[in-house]
C-alpha positions, 0 to 999 in steps of 0.5 A, spaced: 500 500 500 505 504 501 508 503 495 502 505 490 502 511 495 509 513 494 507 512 486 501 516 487 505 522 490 511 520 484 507 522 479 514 523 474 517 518 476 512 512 475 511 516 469 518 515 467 518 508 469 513 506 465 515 509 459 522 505 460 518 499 461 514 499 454 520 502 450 524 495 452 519 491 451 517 494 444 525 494 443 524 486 445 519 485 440 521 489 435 529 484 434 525 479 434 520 480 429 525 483 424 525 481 417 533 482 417 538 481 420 544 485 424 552 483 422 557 485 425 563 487 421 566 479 421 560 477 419 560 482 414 566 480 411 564 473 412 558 475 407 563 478 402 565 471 400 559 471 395 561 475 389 552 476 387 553 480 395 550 487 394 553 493 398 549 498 398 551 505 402 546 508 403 550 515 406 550 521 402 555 523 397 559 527 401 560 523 406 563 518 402 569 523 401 572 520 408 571 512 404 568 507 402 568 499 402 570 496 395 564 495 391 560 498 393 553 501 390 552 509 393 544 510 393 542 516 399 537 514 404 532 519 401 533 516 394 532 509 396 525 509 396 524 510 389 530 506 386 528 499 389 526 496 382 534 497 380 536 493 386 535 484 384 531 481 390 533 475 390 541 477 392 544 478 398 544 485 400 549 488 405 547 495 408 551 501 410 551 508 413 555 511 417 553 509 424 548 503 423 542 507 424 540 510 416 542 502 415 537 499 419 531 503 416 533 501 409 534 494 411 527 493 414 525 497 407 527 492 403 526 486 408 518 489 407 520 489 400 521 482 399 528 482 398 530 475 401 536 476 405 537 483 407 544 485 412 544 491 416 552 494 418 552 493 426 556 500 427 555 502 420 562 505 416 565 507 423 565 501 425 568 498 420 574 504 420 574 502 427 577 495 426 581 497 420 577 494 414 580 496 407 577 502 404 577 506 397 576 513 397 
């Protein structure tokens, strides 16, 4: 009884607890039901091994001046939409960004889309810098 009290007199915080418990459940539900999934830069090599593999980078052109992974496909985030019917659905498809942000947007784009295996960079472009990848600029 004295804790509903106390939550009645907290009002911000129970608030502010609720909130967090509802945005980690929908971030649970959400992993587990997307169409794609998630790789780290390992896996994204690992992935390379498929010469029919698409690397899409989905960064805008001046951000590519700091480099870019080989064989790429440079497509900005806002242009995505409507270049989609250039892309072959039946590849696989790894997708890049600077973070891992703008890529996992588009990666759930094209797993919506019905592209059959679409891969999101954990991490993005930096997170392959980090680990000292090979880079053209």
């Amino acid at each position: 009884m004295e804790f509903i009290q106390f939550l009645q007199g907290e009002l911000l915080l129970t608030g502010t607890l609720f909130a967090l418990i509802i945005l980690l459940i929908v971030n649970f539900y959400s992993e587990k039901f997307r169409k794609y999934e998630v790789v780290d830069t390992n896996g994204a090599v690992s992935l390379m091994d498929d010469d029919e593999l698409v690397i899409l980078d989905v960064r805008e052109e001046k951000e590519r001046n700091a480099g870019f992974i080989s064989n790429d496909i440079n497509i900005p985030m806002g242009q995505v939409k409507g270049k989609v019917d250039s892309l072959e659905k039946s590849k696989n498809i790894l997708v890049y960004c600077k973070s891992g942000t703008r890529s996992d947007r588009i990666a759930d784009l094209l797993s919506k889309s019905d592209f059959q295996k679409v891969y999101s960079l954990k991490g993005g472009f930096n997170s392959w810098l980090k680990a000292e990848l090979p880079i053209d600029k």
